[in-house]
Every structure is written in C-alpha cells, then in structure tokens.
MIDOSE-1310 file (N, C-alpha, C; in nm, 2 decimals, decimal comma, always signed):
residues 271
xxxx	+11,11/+9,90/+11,73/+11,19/+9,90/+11,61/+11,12/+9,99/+11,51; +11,22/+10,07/+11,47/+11,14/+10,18/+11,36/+11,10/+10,13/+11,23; +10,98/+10,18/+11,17/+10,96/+10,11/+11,04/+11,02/+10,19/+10,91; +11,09/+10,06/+10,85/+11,20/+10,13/+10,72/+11,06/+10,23/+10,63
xxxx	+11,17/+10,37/+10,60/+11,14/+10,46/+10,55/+11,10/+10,43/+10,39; +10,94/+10,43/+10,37/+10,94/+10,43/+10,19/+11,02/+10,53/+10,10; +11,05/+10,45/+10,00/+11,10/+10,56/+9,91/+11,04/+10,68/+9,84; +11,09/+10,76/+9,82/+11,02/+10,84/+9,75/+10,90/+10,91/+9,68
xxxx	+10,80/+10,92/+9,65/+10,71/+10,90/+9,55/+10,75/+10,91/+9,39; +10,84/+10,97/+9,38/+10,84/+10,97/+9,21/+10,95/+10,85/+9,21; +11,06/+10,84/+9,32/+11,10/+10,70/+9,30/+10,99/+10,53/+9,30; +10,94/+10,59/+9,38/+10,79/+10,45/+9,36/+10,74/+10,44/+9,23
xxxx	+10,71/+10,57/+9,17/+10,63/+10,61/+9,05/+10,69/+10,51/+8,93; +10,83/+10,60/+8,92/+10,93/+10,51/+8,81/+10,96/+10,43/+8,80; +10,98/+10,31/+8,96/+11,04/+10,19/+8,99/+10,89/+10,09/+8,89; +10,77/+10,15/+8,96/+10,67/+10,09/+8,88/+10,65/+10,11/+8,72
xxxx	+10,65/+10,21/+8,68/+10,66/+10,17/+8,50/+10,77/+10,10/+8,47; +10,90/+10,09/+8,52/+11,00/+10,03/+8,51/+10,96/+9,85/+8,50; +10,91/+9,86/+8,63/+10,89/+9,71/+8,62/+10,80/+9,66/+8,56; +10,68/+9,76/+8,51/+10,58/+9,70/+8,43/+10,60/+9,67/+8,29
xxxx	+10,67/+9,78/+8,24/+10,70/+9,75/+8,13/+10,84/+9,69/+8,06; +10,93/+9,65/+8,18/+11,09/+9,61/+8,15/+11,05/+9,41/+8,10; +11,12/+9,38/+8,01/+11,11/+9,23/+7,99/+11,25/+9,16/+8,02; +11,28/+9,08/+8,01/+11,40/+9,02/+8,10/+11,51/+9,01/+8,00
xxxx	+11,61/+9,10/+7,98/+11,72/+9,02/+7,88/+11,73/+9,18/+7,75; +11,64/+9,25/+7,74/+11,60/+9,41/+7,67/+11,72/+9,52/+7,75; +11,72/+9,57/+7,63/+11,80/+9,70/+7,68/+11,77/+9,81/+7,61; +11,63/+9,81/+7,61/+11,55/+9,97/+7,58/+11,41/+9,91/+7,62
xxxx	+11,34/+10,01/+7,72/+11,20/+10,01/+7,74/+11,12/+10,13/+7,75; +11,06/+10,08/+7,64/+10,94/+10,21/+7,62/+10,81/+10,19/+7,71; +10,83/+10,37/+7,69/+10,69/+10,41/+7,78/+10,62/+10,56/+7,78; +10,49/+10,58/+7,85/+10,46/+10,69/+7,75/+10,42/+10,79/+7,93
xxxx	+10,38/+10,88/+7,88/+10,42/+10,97/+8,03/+10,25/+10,90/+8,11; +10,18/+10,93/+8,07/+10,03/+10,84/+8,09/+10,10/+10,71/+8,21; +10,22/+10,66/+8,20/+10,21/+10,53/+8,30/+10,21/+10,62/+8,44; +10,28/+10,69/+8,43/+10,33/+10,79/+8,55/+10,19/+10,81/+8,64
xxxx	+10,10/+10,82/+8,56/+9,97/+10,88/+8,62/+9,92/+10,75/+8,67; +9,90/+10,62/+8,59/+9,89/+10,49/+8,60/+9,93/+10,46/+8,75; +10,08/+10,46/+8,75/+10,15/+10,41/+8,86/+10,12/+10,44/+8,98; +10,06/+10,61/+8,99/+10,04/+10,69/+9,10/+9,93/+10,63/+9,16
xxxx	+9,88/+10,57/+9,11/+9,71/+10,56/+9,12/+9,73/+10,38/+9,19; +9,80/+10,32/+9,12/+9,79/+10,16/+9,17/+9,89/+10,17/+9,29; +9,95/+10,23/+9,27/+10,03/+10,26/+9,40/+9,94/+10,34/+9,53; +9,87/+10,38/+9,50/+9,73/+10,47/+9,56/+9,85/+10,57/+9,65
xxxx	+9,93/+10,65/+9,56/+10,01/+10,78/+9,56/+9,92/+10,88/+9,56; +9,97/+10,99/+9,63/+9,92/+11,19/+9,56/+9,96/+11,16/+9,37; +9,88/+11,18/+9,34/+9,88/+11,18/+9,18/+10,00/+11,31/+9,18; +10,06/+11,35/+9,09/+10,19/+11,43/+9,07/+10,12/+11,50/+8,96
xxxx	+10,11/+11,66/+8,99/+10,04/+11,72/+8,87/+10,15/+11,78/+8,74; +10,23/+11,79/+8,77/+10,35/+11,80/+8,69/+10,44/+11,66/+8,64; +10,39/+11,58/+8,55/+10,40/+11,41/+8,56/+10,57/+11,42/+8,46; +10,58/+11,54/+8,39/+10,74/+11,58/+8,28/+10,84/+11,55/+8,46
xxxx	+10,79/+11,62/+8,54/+10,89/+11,69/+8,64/+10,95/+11,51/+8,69; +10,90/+11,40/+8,71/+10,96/+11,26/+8,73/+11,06/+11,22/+8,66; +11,06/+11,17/+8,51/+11,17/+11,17/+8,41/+11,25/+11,30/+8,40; +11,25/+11,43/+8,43/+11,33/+11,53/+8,46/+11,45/+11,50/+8,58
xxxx	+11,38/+11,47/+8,68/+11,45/+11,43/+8,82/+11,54/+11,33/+8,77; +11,51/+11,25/+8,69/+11,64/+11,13/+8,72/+11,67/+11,10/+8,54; +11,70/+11,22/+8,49/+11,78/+11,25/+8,36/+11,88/+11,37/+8,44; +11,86/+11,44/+8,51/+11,93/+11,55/+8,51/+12,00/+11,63/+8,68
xxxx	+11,89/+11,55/+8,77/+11,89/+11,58/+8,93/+11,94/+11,48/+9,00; +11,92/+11,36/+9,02/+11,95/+11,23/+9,05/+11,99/+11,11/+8,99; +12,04/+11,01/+9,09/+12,06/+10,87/+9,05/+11,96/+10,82/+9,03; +11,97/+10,69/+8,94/+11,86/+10,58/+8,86/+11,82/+10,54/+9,02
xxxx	+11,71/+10,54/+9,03/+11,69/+10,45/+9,15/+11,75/+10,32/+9,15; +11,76/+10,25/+9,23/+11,89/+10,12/+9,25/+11,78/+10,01/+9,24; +11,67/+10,02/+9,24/+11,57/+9,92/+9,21/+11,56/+9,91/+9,06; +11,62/+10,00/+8,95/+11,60/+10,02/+8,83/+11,75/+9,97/+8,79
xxxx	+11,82/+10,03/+8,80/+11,97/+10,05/+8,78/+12,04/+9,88/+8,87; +11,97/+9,82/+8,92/+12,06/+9,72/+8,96/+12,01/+9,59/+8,86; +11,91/+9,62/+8,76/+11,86/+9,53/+8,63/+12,00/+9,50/+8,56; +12,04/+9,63/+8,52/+12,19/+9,65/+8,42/+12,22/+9,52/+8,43
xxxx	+12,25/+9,51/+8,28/+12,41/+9,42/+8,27/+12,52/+9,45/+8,33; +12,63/+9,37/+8,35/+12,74/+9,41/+8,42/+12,82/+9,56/+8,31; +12,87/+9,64/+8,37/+12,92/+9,75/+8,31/+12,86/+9,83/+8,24; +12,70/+9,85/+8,29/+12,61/+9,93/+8,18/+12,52/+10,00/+8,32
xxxx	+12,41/+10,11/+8,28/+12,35/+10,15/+8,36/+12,26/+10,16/+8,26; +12,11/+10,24/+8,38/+11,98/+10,25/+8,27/+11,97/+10,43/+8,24; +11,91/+10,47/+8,20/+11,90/+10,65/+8,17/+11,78/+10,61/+8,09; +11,71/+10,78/+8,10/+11,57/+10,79/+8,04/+11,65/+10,91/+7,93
xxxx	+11,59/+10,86/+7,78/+11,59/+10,93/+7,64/+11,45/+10,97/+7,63; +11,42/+11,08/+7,59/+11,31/+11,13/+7,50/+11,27/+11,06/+7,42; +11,13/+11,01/+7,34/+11,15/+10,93/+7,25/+10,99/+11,01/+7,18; +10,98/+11,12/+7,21/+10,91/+11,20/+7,15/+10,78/+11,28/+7,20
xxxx	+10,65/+11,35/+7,19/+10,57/+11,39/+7,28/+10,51/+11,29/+7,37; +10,57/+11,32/+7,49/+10,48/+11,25/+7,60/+10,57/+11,09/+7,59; +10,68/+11,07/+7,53/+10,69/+10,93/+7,49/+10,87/+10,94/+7,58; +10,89/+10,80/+7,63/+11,04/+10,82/+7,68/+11,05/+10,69/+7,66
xxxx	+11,15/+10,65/+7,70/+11,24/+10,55/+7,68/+11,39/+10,53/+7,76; +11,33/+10,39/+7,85/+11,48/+10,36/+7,93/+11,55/+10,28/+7,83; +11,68/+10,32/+7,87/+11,86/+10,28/+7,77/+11,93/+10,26/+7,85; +11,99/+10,10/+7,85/+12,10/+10,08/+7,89/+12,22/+10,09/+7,80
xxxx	+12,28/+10,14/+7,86/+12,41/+10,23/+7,80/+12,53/+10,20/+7,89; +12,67/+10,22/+7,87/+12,78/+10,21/+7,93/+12,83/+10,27/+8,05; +12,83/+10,25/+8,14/+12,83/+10,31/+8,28/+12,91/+10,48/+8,20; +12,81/+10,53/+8,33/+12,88/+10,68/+8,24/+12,99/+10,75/+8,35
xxxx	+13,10/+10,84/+8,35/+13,23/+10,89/+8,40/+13,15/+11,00/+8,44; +13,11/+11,06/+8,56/+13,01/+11,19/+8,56/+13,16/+11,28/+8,54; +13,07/+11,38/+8,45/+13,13/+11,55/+8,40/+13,20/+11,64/+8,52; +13,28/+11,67/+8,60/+13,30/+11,71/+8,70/+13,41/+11,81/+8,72
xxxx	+13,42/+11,97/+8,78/+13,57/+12,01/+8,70/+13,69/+11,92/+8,76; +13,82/+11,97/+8,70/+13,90/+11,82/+8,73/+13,98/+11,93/+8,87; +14,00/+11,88/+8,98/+14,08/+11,98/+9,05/+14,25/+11,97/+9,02; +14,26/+11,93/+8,96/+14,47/+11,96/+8,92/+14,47/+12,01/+8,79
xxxx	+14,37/+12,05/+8,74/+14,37/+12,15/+8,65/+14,45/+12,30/+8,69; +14,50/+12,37/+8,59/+14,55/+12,48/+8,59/+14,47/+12,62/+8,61; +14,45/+12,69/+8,64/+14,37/+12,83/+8,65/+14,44/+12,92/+8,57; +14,34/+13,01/+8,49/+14,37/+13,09/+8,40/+14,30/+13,26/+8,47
xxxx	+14,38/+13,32/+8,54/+14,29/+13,45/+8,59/+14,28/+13,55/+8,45; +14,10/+13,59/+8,45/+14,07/+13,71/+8,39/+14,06/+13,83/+8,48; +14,02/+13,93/+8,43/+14,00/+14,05/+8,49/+13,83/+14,04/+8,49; +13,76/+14,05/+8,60/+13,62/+14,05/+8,58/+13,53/+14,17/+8,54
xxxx	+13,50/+14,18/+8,41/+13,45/+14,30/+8,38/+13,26/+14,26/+8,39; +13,23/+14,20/+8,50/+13,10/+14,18/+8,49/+13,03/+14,29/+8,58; +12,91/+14,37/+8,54/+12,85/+14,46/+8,56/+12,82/+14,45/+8,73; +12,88/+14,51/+8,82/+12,80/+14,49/+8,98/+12,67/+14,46/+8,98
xxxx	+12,64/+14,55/+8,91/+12,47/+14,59/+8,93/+12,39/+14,41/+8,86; +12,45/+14,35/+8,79/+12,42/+14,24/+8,74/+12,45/+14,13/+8,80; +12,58/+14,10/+8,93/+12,60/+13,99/+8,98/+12,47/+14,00/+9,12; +12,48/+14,15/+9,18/+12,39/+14,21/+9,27/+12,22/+14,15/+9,25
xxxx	+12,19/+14,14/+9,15/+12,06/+14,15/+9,06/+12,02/+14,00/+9,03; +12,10/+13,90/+8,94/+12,14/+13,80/+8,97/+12,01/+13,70/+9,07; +11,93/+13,60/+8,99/+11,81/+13,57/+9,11/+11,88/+13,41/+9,12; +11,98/+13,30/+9,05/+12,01/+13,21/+9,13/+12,13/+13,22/+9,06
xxxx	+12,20/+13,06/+9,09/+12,32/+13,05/+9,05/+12,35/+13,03/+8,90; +12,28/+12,98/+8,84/+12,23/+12,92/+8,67/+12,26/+13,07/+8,65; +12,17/+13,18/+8,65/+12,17/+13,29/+8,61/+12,29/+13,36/+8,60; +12,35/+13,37/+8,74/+12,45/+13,44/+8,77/+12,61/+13,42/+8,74
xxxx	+12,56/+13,28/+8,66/+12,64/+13,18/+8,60/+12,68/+13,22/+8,43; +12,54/+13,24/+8,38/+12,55/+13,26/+8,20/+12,58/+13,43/+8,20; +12,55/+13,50/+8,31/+12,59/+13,65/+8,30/+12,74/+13,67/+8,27; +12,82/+13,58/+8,39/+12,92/+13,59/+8,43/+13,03/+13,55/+8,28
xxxx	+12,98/+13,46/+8,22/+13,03/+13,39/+8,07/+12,96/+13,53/+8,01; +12,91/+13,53/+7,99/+12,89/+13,66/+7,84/+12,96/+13,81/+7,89; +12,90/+13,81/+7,98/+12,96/+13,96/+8,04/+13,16/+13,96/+8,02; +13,20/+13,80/+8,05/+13,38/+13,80/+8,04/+13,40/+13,75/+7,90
xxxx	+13,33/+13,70/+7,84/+13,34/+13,67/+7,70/+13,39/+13,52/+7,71; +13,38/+13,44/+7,81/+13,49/+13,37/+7,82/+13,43/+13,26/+7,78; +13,34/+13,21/+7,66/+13,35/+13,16/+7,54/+13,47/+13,19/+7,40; +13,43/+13,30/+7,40/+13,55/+13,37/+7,30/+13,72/+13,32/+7,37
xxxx	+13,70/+13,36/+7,51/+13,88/+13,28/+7,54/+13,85/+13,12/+7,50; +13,76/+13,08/+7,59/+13,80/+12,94/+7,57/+13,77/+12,82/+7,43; +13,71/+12,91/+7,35/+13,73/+12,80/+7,25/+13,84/+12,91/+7,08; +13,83/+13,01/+7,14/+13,93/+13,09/+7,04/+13,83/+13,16/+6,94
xxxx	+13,71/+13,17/+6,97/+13,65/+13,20/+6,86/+13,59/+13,33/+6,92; +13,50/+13,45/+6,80/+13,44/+13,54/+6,82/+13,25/+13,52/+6,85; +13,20/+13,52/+6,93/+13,10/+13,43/+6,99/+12,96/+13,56/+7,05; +12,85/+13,50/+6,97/+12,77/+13,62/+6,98/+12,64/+13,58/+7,07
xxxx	+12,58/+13,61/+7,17/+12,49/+13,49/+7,25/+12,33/+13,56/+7,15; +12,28/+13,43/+7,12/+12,19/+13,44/+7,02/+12,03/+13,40/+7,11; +12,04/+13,33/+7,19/+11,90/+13,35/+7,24/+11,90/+13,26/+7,38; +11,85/+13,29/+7,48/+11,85/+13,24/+7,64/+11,72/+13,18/+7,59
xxxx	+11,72/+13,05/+7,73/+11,61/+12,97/+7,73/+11,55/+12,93/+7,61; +11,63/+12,85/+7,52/+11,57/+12,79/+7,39/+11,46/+12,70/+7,41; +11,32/+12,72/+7,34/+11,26/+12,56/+7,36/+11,23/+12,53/+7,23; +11,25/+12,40/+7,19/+11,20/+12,36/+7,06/+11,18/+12,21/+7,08
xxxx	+11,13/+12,16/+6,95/+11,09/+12,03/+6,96/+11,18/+11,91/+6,84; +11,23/+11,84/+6,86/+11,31/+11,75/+6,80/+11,16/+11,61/+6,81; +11,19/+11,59/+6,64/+11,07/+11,46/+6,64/+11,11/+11,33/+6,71; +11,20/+11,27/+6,68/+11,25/+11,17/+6,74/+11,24/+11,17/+6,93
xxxx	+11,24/+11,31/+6,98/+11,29/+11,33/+7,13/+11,16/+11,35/+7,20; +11,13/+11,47/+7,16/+11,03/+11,54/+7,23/+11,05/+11,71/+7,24; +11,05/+11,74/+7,35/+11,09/+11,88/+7,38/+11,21/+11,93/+7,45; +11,30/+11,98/+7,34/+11,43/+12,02/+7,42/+11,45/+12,18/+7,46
xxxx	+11,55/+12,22/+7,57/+11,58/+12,29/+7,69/+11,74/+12,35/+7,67; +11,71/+12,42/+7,65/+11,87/+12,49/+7,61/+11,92/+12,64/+7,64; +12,02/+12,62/+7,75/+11,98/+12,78/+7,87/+12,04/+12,87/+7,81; +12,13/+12,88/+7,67/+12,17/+12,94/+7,62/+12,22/+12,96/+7,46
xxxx	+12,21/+12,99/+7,35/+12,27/+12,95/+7,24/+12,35/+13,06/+7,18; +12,49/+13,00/+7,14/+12,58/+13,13/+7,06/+12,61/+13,11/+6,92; +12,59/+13,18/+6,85/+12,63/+13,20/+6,71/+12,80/+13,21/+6,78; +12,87/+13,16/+6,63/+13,03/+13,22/+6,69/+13,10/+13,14/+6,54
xxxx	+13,14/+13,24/+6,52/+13,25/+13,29/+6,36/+13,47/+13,25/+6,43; +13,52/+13,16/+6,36/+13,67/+13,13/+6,44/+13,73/+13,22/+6,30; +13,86/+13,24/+6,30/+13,96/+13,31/+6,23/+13,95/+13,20/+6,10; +13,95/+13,08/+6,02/+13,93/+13,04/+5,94/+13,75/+13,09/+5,84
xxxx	+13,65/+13,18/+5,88/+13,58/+13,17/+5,88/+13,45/+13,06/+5,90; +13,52/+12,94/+5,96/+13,41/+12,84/+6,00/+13,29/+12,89/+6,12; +13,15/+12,89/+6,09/+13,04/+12,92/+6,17/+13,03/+12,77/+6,22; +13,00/+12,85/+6,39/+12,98/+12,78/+6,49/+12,80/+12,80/+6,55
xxxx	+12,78/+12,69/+6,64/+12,63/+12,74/+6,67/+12,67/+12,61/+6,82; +12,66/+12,75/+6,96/+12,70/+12,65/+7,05/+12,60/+12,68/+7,20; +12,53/+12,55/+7,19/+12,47/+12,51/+7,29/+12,53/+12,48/+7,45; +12,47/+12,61/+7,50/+12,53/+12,62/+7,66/+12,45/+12,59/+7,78
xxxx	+12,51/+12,52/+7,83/+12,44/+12,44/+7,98/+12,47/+12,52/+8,06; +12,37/+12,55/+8,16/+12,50/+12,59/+8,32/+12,42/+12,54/+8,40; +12,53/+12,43/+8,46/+12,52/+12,36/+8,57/+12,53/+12,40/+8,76; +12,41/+12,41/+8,83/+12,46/+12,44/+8,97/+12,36/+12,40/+9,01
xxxx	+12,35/+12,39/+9,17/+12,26/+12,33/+9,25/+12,30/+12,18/+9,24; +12,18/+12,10/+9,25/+12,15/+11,97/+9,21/+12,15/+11,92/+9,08; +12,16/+11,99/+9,01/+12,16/+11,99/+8,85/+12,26/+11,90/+8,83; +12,29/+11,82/+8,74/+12,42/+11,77/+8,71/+12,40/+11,72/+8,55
xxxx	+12,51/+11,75/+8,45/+12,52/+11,72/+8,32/+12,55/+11,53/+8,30; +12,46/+11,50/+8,21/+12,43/+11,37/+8,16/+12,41/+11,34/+8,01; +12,43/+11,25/+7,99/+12,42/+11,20/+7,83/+12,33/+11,24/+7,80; +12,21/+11,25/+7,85/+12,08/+11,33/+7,73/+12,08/+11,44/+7,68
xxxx	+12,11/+11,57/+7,79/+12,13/+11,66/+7,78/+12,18/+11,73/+7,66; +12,34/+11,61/+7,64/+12,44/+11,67/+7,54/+12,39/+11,57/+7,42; +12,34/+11,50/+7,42/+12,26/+11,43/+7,26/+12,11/+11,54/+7,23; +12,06/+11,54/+7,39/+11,96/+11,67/+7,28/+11,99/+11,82/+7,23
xxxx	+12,09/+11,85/+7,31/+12,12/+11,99/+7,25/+12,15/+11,97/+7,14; +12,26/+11,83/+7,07/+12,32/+11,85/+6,96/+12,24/+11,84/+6,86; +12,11/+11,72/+6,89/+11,99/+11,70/+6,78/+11,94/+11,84/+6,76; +11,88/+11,92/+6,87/+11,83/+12,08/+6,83/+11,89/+12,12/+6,78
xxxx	+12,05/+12,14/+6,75/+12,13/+12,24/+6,68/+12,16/+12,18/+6,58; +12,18/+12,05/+6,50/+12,11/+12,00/+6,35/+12,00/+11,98/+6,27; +11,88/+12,01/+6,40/+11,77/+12,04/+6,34/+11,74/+12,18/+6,26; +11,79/+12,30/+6,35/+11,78/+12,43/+6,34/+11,89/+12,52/+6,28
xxxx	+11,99/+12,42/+6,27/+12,12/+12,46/+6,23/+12,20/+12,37/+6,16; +12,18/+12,39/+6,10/+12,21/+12,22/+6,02/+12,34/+12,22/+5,95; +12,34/+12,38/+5,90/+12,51/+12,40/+5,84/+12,64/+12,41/+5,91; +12,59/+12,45/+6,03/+12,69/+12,53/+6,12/+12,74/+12,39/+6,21
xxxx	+12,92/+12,44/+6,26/+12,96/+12,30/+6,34/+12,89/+12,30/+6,52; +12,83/+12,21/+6,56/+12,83/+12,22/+6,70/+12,91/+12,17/+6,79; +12,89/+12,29/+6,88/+12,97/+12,22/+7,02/+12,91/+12,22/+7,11; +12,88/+12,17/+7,20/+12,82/+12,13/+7,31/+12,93/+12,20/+7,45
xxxx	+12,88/+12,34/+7,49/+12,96/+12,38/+7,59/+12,87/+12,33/+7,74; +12,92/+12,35/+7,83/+12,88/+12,31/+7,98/+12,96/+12,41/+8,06; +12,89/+12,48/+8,12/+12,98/+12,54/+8,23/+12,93/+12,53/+8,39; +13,02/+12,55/+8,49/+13,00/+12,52/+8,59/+13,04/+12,61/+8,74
xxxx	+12,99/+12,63/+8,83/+13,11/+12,66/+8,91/+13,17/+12,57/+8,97; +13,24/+12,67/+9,02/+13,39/+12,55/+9,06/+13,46/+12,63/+9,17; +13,34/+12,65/+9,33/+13,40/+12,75/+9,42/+13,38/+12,87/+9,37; +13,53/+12,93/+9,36/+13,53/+13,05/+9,33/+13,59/+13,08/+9,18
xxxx	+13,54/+12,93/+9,09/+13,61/+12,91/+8,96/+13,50/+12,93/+8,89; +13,54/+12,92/+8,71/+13,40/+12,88/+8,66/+13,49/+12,75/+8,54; +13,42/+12,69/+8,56/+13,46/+12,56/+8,48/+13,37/+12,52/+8,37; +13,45/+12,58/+8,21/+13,40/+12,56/+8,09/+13,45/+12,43/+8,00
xxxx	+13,39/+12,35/+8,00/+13,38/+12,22/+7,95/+13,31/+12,18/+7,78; +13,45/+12,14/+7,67/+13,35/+12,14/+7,56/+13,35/+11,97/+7,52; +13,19/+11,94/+7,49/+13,19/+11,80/+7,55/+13,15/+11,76/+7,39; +13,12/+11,59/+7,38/+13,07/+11,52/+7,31/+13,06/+11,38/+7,34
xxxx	+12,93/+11,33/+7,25/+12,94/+11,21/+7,30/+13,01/+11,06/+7,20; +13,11/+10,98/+7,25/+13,14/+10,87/+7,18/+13,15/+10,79/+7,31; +13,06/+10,68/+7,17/+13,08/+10,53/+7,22/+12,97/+10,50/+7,30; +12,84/+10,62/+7,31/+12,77/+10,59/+7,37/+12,77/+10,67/+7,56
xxxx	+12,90/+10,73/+7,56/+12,94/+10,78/+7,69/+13,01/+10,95/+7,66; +13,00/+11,03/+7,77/+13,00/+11,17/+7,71/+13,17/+11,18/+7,75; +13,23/+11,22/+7,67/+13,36/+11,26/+7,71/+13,41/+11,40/+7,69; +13,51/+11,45/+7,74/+13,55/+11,59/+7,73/+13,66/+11,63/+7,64
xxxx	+13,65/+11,66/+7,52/+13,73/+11,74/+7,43/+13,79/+11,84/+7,53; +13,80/+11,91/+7,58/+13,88/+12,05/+7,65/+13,80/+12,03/+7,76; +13,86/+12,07/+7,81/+13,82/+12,20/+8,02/+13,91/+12,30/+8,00; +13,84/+12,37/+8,08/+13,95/+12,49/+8,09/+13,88/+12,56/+8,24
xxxx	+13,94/+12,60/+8,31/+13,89/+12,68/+8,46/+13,93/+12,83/+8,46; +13,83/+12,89/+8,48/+13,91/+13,08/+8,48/+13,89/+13,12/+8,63; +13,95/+13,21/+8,67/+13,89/+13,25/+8,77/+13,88/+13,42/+8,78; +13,73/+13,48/+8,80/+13,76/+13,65/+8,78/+13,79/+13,72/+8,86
xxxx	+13,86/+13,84/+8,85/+13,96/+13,88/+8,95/+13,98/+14,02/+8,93; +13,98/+14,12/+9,03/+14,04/+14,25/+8,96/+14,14/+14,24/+8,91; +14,16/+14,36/+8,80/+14,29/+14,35/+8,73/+14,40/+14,39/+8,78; +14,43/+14,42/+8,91/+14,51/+14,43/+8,96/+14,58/+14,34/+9,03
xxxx	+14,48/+14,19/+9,07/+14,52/+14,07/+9,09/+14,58/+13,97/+9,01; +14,63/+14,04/+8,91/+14,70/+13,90/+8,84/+14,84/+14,03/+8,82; +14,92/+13,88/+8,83/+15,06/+13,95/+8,84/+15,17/+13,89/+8,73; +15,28/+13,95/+8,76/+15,36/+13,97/+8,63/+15,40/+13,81/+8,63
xxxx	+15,39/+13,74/+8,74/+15,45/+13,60/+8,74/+15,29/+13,52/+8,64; +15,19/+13,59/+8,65/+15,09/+13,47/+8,60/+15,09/+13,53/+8,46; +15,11/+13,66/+8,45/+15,08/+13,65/+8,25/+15,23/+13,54/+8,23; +15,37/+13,58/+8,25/+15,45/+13,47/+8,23/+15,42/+13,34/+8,20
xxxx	+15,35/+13,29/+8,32/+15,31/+13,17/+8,28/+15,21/+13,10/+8,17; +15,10/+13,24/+8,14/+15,05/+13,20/+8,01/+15,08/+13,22/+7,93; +15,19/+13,30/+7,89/+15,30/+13,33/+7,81/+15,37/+13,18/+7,74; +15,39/+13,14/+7,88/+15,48/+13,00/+7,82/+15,31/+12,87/+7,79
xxxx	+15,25/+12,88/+7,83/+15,09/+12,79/+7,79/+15,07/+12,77/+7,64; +15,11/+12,91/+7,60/+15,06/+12,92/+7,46/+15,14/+12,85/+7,38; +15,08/+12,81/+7,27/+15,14/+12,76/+7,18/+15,18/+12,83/+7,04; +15,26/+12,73/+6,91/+15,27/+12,89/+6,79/+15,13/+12,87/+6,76
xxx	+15,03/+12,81/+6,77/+14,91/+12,87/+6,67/+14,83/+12,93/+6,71; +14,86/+12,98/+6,88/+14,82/+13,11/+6,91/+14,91/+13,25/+6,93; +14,94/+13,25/+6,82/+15,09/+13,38/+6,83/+15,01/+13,49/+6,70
C-alpha cells in the first residue's frame, strides 16, 4: 500500500501558523512573517529562504489550503491581507465569485498595431500582455478615456498593508475633464486576480493620488482574446463594473458586417 503523499511545504508552513495562531469562533488572525520561519523549523522543513513568496502563493497563485479554509463559517472563506511590514493577517470574508473572462460575451475586433519586433521580443505572457494594451491603446477604447501609461512595476508601501505591486499605472484625462489614475493587473499563467490585489492597488492609488478617481483595471488573455475587466470591491467581494473582450486582427480582417454591428452597440453618448 502506497504511503499518502505529504502536502506541500509552504502548504505545511501556513496550515501551522494558521493553527497556532487561529482561536475558535474569530474571523481575523494575526501573524507576523517570523512564524513562517517558526513553522519550518517545528515542522523540521527546508527552511524557505524567500519566507514573502508563502503568503504570495495563496493570495494570488492558489487555493486556501482546505485544512485552513474548511475552519470558515458556512458561506465565507479565509484569504491573507497585508497588515503591514512583515505583518499579515487571515480574513474570513464572503466566498469570493473568481474574476474570469465571461465566454458569451461579445468580441470587439481591433486592427493590431503592435510593433512585431515587440510581440517577437516579448520574455513572458504578463509582458507581452501590458505591451499588447498600450501598443492598441485599448484602455483608451475600453473605458472612453485618453490614457497615458505612467510607470511599469510600481512598488510602494501602504502603512496599514505593507508592500504593494502594481504592473502597470495610467494617468488618463475623459472628455468631461475628470483625471483618472488606473492601476493595471495582467493576469496569466498561474496568476489569478483576488480581493487583495484590487483593495491594495486602490489603497496605493489614494495614498499617492489622492485627488484623482481610481479604477482598478485587470486584464487578461482569453485564447486568442484579451479580456479587460474594470473591477471593485463591494460588500467585501470583488465584482465587475464592465468586461469587454477585443481581439487583434489585421485590418483587413474585420469586415463591413462587424463595423455594422458596432455601429448598432453604440449608444447616443457615444456619437
């Protein structure tokens, strides 16, 4: 008989600060990155020299481990918040709807004016992802505004969180004169968008930007789509203000039947 497979080490890791520090009937438990090292050690684990990369994995790569996640109250889950340097904190929160493009959505084809030499060049999918949005502008389609990309790989520090991560940020000016300041995700691989993500971007961009409105963009592929998602969070759970899906195309590929159709899409307050 084979002997059942241990779980993971950084799932071992977490399951143990989890249960050391969870009390029975609580629905927030603090903890400081120091247990991580703790854990490894009573567990007589490879110590993990990268101790951030554990609460990374299961905010943004993976499921709660089900030794953690099966604590929940009925109709809640657990998730790890920032709770400042070196400091985190599990939250039971409302089972979350994962962010996903929707497939009966409609397709919108552009003409792809993104540089060869740059999709060619291009070192993963993240990358070849935020190229692909700036090079087509297709922030400017999708939320209607004039949109300027203001700085790749943000890092800054929010007091209450810790250290936040932000793969993109756009200044962007709409036809009323209202200034925008919009925090961009791109999601691919294993990556997947979660409630922290979109509460920390939006803390960075009232920390740093305090006047300007935010939006919390997400984009994604989608096949041979790219799927731009403008999100927020109520109620404790992230929901989606808009989607929209484009797909890029030579311009010779869209035909007189598809401008028609977004002909009829439009509405008067885009005339």
């Amino acid at each position: 008989m084979a002997t059942p497979k241990s779980p993971p080490r950084y799932e071992q890791i977490l399951s143990w600060v989890f249960e050391k520090r969870h009390t029975a009937g609580s629905l927030q438990v603090s903890w400081d990155r120091e247990d991580l090292d703790t854990g490894a050690e009573v567990l007589g684990l490879k110590r993990v020299k990268n101790l951030g990369d554990i609460p990374y994995t299961y905010r943004f790569r993976k499921d709660m481990p089900a030794s953690i996640n099966g604590t929940a109250p009925a109709g809640m889950e657990w998730i790890i918040r920032g709770a400042g340097d070196g400091k985190y904190r599990f939250d039971a929160i409302p089972t979350q709807i994962q962010i996903v493009p929707n497939p009966s959505l409609s397709v919108t084809k552009i003409p792809d004016a993104t540089p060869e030499i740059i999709t060619a060049a291009a070192l993963n999918d993240e990358q070849a992802l935020l190229a692909k949005v700036r090079y087509n502008r297709l922030i400017d389609i999708f939320l209607g505004v004039a949109s300027y990309s203001l700085q790749s790989h943000l890092r800054t520090k929010v007091a209450e969180i810790g250290q936040v991560e932000v793969d993109e940020i756009y200044a962007a000016v709409d036809r009323y004169g209202r200034q925008f300041i919009l925090p961009v995700q791109a999601k691919g691989g294993s990556d997947r968008l979660g409630i922290t993500q979109v509460e920390q971007d939006m803390a960075a961009c009232d920390v740093r930007w305090p006047n300007m409105i935010c939006r919390n963009i997400s984009v994604q592929f989608a096949g041979d789509l790219i799927a731009l998602f403008d999100l927020t969070v109520q109620d404790d759970r992230v929901v989606i203000r808009r989607e929209a899906h484009y797909k890029l195309v030579p311009s010779n590929e869209i035909t007189v039947a598809d401008l028609q159709s977004y002909g009829l899409a439009a509405g008067p307050e885009d005339a």
